[in-house]
C-alpha positions in Angstrom: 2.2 -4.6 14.9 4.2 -6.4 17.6 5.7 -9.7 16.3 6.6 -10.4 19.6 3.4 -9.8 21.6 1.5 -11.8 18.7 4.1 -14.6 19.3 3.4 -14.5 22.5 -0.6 -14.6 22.4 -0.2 -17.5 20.1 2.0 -19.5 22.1 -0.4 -18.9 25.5 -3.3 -19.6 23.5 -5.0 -16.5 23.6 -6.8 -16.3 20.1 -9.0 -14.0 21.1 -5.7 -11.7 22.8 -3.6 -12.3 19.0 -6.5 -11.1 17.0 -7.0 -8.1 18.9 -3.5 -7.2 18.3 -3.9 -8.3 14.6 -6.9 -5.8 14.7 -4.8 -3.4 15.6 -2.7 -3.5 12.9 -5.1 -3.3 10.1 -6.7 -0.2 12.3 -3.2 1.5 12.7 -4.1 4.4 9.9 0.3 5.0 8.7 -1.3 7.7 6.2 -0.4 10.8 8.1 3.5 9.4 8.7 3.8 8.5 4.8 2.6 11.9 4.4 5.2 13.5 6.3 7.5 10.9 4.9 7.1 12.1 1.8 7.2 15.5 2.5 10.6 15.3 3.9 11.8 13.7 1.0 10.8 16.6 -1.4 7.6 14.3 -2.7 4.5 15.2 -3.0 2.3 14.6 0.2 -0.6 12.3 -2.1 0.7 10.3 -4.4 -2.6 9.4 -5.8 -3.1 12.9 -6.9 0.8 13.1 -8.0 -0.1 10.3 -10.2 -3.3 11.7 -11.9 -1.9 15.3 -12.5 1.4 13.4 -14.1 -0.6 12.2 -17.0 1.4 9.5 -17.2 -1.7 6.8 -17.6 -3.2 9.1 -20.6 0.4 9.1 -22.6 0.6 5.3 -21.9 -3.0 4.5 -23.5 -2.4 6.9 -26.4 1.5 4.7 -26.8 -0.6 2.0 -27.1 -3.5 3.0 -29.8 -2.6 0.2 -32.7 -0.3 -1.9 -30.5 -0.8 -5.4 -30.3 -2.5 -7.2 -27.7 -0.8 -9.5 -25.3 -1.6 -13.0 -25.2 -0.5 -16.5 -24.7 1.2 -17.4 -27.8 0.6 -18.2 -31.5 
């Protein structure tokens, strides 16, 4: 997004111009440039995926069978 060009909208009093370029923001899709990102940096392109074939959540849960629950005191 454009700070300045939303600054700018604002202070004119376009509404209707600042949430277009708000719009655009949320619509700006930055997947395919984390992607490459990622892949330059020796990562692997989804880290969604990474994540699930890690089995990191599965060894957590099974840490925690017997543990004690966290709560708000005595």
């Amino acid at each position: 997004m454009d700070q300045k060009a939303l600054e700018a909208a604002q202070q004119a009093g376009d509404v209707l111009g600042a949430r277009a370029i708000l719009m655009d923001a949320y619509d700006t899709d930055v997947r395919p440039m984390l992607r490459e990102v990622r892949g330059e940096m020796n990562l692997d392109p989804d880290p969604m995926a990474a994540f699930a074939r890690s089995g990191y959540a599965e060894k957590v849960a099974a840490e925690r069978v017997g543990g004690q629950q966290a709560g708000w005191g005595a």
